[in-house]
N, C-alpha and C positions, 0 to 999 in steps of 0.2 A: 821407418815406415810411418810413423806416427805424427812426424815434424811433414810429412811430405802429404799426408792425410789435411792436415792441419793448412796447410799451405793451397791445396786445390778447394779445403771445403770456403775457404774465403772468395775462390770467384764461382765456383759451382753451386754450393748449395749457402748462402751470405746468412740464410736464417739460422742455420744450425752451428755458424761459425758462429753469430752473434751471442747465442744460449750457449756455448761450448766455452766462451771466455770470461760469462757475466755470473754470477753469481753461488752456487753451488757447486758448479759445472770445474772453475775457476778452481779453487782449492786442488781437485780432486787433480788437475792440469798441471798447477805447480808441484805436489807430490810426487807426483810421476815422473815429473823435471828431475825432481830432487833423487827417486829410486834409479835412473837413467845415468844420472853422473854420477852416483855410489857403486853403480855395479860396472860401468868404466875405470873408476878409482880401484875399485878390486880386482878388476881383468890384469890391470896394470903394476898389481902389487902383487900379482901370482895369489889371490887369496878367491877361488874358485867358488868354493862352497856359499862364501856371502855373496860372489858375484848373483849365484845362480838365487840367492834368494831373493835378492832386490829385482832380478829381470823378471821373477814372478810375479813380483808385489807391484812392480811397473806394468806387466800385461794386466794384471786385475785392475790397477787402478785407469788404465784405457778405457778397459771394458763397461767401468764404472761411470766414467768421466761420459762417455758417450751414452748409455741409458741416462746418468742424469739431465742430459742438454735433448736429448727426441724426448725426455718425459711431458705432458703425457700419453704423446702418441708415439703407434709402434712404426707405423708405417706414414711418413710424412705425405700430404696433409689429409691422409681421409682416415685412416684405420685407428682410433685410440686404445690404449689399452683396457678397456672396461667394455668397449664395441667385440674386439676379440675374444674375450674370455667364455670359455664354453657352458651349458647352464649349468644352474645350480645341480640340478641330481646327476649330470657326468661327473661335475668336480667331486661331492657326494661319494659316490663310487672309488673315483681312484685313490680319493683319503685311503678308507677304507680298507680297498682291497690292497695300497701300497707295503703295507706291513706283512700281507701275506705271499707276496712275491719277492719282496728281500729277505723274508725266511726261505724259502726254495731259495736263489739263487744263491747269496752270501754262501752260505759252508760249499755252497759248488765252486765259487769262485777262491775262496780258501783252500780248498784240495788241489785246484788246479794251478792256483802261485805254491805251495807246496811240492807239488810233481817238479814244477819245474826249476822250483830256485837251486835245490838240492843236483851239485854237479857229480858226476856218475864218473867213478874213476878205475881206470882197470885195474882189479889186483891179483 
C-alpha cells in the first residue's frame, strides 16, 4: 500500500512526493524500506514474531515518514499546524485534567483485561 501511495502521490499531489523523498522525510523512507524487506525475510524463514515486529516499526516509520514531508502543515495548503492548535487555557485544562482521567480509567481497564484474559474451564 505504501509503494502504491508512493507511486500516485508523484502524479497527484508532486509537492508532497517532492518533501517525502528530499531530506528528512527520505531517511525515514529508506528505514521503512529496510523494516519491509526484514519482515518479508522473516515471513519467509518462519520467524513470525520478528516478522511482526519490523511490520510495526514499518507502519510507525510510514506514519512518521508522512508527518515529516506535510510538516508544517496539517492540511495541505491552508491549515498549518500552529493555525490548528486549540488555545492556550483548553490545552491548560487537558494537561491538567489528563492525569485524573487515567486514574479513573487505567485500573478500569486493568479489571477488564483481567476478566477476560483468564480462560474459565469446566471442572
Amino acid at each position: 500500500m505504501a509503494a502504491i501511495v508512493l507511486v500516485l502521490s508523484r502524479f497527484e499531489a508532486a509537492w508532497f512526493f517532492q518533501k517525502l523523498l528530499s531530506g528528512r522525510s527520505l531517511a525515514v523512507v529508506i528505514l521503512g524500506l529496510c523494516c519491509f524487506a526484514a519482515s518479508a525475510w522473516a515471513v519467509f524463514t518462519r520467524r513470525y514474531f520478528i516478522s511482526r515486529l519490523f511490520a510495526g516499526a514499518e507502519i510507525g516509520l510510514v506514519i512518521l515518514g508522512w508527518g515529516l514531508a506535510q510538516h508544517p502543515l496539517l492540511v495541505y495548503p491552508d491549515i498549518s499546524l500552529a493555525s490548528a492548535a486549540a488555545p492556550e487555557a483548553t490545552l491548560r485544562f487537558l494537561v491538567i485534567s489528563l492525569p485524573f482521567g487515567a486514574a479513573l480509567i487505567l485500573p478500569s481497564l486493568w479489571l477488564l483485561l483481567q476478566v477476560f484474559k483468564h480462560s474459565t474451564s469446566p471442572e
